[in-house]
HTML snippet that shows the backbone in 3Dmol.js (N, CA, C, O; Angstrom):
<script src="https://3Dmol.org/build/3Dmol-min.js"></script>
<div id="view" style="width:600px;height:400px;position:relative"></div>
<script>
const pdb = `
ATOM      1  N   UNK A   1      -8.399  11.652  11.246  1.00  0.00           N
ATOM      2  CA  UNK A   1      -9.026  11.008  10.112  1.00  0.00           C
ATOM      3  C   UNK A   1      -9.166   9.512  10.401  1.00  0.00           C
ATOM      4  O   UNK A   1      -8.293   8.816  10.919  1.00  0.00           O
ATOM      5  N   UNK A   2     -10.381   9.104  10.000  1.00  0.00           N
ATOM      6  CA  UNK A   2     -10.478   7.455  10.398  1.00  0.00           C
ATOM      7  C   UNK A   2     -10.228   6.765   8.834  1.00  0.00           C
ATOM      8  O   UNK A   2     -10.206   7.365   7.760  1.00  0.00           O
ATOM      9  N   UNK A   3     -10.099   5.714   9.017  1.00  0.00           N
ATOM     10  CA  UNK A   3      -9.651   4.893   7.914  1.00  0.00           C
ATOM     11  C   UNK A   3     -10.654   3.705   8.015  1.00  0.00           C
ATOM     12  O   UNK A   3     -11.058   3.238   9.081  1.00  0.00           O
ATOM     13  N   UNK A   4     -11.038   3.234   6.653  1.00  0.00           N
ATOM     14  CA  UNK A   4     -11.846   1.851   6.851  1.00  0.00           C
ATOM     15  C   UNK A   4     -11.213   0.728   6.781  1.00  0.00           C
ATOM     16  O   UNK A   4     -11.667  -0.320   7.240  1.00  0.00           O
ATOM     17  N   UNK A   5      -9.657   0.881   5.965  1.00  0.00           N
ATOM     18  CA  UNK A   5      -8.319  -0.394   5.717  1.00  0.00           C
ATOM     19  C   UNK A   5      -7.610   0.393   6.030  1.00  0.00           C
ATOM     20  O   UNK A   5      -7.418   1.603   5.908  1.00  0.00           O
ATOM     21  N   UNK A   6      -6.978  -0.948   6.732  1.00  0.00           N
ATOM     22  CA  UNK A   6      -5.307  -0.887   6.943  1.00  0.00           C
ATOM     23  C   UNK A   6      -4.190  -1.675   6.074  1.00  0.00           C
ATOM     24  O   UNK A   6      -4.122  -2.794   6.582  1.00  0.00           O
ATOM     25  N   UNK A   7      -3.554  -1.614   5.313  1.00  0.00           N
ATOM     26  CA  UNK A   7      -2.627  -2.379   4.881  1.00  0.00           C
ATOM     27  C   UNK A   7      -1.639  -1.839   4.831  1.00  0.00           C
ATOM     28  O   UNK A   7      -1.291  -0.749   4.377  1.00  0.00           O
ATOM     29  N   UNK A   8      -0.695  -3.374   5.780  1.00  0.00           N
ATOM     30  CA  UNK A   8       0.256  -3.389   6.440  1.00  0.00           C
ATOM     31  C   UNK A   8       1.711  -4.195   5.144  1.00  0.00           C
ATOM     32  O   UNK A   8       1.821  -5.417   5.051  1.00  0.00           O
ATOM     33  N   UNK A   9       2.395  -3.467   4.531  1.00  0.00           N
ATOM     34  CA  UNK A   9       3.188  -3.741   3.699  1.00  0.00           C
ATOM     35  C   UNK A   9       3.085  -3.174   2.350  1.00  0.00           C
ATOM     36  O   UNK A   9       2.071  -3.384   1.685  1.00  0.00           O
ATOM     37  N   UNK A  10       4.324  -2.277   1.766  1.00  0.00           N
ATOM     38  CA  UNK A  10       4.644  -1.780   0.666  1.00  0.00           C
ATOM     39  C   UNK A  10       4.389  -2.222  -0.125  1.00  0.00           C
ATOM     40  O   UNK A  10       3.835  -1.477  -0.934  1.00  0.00           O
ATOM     41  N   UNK A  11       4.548  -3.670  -0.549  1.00  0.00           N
ATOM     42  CA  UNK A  11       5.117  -4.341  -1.673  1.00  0.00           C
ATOM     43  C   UNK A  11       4.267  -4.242  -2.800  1.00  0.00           C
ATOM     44  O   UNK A  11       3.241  -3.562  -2.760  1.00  0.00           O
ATOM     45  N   UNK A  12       4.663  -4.949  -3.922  1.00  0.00           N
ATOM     46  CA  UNK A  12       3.351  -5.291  -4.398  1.00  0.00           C
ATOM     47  C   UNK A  12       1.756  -5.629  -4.637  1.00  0.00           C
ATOM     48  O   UNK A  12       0.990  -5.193  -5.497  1.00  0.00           O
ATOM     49  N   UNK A  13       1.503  -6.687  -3.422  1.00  0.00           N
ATOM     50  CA  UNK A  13       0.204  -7.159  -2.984  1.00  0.00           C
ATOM     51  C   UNK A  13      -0.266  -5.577  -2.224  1.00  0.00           C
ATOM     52  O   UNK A  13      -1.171  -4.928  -2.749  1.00  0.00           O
ATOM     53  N   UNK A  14       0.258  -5.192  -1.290  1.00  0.00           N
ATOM     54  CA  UNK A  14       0.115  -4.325  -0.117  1.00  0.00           C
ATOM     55  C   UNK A  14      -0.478  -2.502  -1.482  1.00  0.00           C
ATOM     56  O   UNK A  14      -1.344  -1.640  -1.329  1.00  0.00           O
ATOM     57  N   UNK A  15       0.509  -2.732  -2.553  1.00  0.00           N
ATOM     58  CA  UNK A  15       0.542  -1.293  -3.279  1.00  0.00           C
ATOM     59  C   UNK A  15      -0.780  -1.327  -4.129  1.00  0.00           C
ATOM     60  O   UNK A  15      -1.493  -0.352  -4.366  1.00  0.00           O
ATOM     61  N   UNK A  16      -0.976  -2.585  -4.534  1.00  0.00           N
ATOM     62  CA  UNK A  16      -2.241  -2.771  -5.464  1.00  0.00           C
ATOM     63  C   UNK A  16      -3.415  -2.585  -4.979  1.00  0.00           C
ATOM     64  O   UNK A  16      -4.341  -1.920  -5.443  1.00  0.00           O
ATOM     65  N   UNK A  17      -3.312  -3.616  -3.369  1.00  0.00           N
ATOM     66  CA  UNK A  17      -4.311  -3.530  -2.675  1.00  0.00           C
ATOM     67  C   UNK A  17      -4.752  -2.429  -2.031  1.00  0.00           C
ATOM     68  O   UNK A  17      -5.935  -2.460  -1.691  1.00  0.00           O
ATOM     69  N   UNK A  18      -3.888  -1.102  -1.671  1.00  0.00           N
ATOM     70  CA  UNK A  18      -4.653   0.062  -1.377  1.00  0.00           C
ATOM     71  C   UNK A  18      -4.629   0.875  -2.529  1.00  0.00           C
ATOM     72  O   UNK A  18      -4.532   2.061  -2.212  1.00  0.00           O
ATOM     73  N   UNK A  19      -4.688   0.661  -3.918  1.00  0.00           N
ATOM     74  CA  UNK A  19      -4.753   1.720  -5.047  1.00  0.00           C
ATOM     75  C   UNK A  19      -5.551   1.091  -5.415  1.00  0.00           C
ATOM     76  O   UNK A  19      -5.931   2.011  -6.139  1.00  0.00           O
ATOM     77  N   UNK A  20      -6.570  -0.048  -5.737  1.00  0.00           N
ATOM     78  CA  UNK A  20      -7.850  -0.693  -5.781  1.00  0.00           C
ATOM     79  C   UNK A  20      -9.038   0.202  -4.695  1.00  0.00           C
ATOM     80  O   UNK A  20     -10.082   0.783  -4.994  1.00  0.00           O
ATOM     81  N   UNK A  21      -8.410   0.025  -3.458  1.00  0.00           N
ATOM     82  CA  UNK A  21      -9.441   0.105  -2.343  1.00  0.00           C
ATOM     83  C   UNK A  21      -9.656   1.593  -2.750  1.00  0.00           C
ATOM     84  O   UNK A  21     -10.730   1.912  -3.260  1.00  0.00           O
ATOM     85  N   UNK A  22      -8.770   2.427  -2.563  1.00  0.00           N
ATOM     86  CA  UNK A  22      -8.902   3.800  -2.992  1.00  0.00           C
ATOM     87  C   UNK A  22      -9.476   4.355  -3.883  1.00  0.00           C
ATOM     88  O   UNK A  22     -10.157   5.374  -3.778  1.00  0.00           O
ATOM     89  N   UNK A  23      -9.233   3.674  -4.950  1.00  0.00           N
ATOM     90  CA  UNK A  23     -10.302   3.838  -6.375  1.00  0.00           C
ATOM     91  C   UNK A  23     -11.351   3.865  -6.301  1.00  0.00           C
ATOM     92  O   UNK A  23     -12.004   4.559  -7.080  1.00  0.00           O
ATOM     93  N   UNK A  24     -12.027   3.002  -5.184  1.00  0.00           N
ATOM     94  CA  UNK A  24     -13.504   2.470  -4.734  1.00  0.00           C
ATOM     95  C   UNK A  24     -13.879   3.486  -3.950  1.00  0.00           C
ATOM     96  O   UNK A  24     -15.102   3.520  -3.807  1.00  0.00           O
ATOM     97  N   UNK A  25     -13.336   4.266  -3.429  1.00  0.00           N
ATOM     98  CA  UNK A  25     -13.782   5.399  -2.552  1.00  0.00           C
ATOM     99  C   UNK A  25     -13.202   5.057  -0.926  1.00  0.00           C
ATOM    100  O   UNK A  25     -13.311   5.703   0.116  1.00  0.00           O
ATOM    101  N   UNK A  26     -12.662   3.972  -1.181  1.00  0.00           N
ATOM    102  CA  UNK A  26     -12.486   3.464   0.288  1.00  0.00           C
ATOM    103  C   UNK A  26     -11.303   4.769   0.996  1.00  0.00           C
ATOM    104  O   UNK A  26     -10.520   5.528   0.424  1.00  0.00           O
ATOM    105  N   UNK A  27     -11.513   4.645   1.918  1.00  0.00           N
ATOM    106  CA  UNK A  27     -10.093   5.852   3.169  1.00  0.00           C
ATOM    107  C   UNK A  27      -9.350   4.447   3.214  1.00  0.00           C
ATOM    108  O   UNK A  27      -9.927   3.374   3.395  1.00  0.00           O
ATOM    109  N   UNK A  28      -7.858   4.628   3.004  1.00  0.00           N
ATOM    110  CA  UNK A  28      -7.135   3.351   3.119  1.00  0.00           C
ATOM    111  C   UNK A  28      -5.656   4.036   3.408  1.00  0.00           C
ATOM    112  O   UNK A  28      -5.037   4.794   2.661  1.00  0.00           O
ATOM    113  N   UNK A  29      -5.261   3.528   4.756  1.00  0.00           N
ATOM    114  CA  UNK A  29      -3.995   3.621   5.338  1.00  0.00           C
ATOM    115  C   UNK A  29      -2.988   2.802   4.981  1.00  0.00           C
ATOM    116  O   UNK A  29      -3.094   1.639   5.371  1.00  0.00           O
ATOM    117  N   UNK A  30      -1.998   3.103   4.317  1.00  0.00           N
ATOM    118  CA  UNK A  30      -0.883   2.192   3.811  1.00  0.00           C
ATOM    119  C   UNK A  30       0.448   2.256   5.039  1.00  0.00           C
ATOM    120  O   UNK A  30       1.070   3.304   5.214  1.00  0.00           O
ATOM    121  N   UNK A  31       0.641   1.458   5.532  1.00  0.00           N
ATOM    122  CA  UNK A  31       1.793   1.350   6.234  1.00  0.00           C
ATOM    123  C   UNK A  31       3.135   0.463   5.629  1.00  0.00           C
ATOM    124  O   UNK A  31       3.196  -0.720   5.296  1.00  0.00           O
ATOM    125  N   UNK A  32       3.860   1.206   5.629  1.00  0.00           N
ATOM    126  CA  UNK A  32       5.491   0.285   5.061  1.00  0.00           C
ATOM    127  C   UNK A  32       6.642   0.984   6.124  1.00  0.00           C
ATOM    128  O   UNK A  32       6.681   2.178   6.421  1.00  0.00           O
ATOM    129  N   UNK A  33       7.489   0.005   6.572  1.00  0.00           N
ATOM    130  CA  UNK A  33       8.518   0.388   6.992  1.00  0.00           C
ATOM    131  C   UNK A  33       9.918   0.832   6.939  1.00  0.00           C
ATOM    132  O   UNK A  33      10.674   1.303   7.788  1.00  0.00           O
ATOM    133  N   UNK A  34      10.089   0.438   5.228  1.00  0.00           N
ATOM    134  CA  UNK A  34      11.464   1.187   4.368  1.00  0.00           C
ATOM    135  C   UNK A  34      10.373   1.844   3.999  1.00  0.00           C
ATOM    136  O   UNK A  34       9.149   1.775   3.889  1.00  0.00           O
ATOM    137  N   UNK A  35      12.269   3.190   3.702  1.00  0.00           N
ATOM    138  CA  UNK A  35      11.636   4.702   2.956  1.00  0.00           C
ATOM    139  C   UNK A  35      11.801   4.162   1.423  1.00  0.00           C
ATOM    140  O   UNK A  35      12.431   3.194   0.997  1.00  0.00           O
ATOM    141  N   UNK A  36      10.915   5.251   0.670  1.00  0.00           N
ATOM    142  CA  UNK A  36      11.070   4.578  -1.221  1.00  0.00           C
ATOM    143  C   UNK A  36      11.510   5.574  -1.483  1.00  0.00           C
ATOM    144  O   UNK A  36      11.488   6.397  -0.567  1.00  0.00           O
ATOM    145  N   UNK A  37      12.105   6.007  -2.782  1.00  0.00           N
ATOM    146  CA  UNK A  37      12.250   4.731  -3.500  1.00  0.00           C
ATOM    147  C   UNK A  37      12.836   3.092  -3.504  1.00  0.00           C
ATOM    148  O   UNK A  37      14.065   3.094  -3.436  1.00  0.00           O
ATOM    149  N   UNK A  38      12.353   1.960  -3.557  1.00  0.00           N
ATOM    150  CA  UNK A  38      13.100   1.210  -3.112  1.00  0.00           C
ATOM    151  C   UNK A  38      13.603   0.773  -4.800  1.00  0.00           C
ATOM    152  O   UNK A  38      12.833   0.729  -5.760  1.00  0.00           O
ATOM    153  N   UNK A  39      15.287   0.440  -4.837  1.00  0.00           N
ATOM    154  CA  UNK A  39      15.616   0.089  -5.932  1.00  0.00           C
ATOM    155  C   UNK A  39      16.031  -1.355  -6.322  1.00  0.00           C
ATOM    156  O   UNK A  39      17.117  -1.824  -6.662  1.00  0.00           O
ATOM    157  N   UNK A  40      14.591  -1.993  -6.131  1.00  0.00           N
ATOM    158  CA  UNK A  40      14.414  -3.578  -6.173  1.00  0.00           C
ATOM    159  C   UNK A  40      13.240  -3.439  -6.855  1.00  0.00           C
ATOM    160  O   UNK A  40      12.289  -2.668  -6.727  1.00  0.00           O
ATOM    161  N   UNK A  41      13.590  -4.695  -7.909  1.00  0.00           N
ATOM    162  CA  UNK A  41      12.760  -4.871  -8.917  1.00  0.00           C
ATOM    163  C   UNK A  41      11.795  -6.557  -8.455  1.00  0.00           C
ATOM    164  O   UNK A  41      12.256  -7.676  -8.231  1.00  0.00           O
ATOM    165  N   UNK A  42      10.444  -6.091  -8.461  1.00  0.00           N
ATOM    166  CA  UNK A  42       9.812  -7.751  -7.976  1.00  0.00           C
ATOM    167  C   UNK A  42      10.802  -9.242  -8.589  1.00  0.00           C
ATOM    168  O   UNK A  42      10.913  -9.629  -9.752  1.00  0.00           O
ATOM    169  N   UNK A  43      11.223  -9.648  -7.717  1.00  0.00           N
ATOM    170  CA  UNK A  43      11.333 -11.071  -8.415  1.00  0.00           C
ATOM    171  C   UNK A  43      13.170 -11.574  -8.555  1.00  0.00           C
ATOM    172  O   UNK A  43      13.749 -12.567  -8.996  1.00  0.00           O
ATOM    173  N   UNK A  44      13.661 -10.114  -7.833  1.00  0.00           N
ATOM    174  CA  UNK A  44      14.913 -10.358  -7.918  1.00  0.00           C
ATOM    175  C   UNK A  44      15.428 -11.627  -7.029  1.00  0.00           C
ATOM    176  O   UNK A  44      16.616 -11.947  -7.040  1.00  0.00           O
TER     177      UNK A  44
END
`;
const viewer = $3Dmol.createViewer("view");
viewer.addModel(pdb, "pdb");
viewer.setStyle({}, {cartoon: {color: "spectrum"}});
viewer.zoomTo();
viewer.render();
</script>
């Protein structure tokens, strides 16, 4: 399968930014390197 994005990080910016792209129809590869659930809340 080819992908048109790559985004490289879980976090916030990284989670929004491929559930936007995806919405759009885009193929979007999410890469993160911890397993989730992660039990950290933004901003701690």
């Amino acid at each position: 399968m080819k992908y048109q994005v790559i985004v490289i990080g879980g976090g916030l910016g990284g989670l929004c930014s491929a559930l936007h792209l995806s919405l759009k129809g885009i193929k979007v590869l999410l890469i993160e390197k911890n397993a989730y659930p992660k039990h950290k809340v933004c901003g701690e």
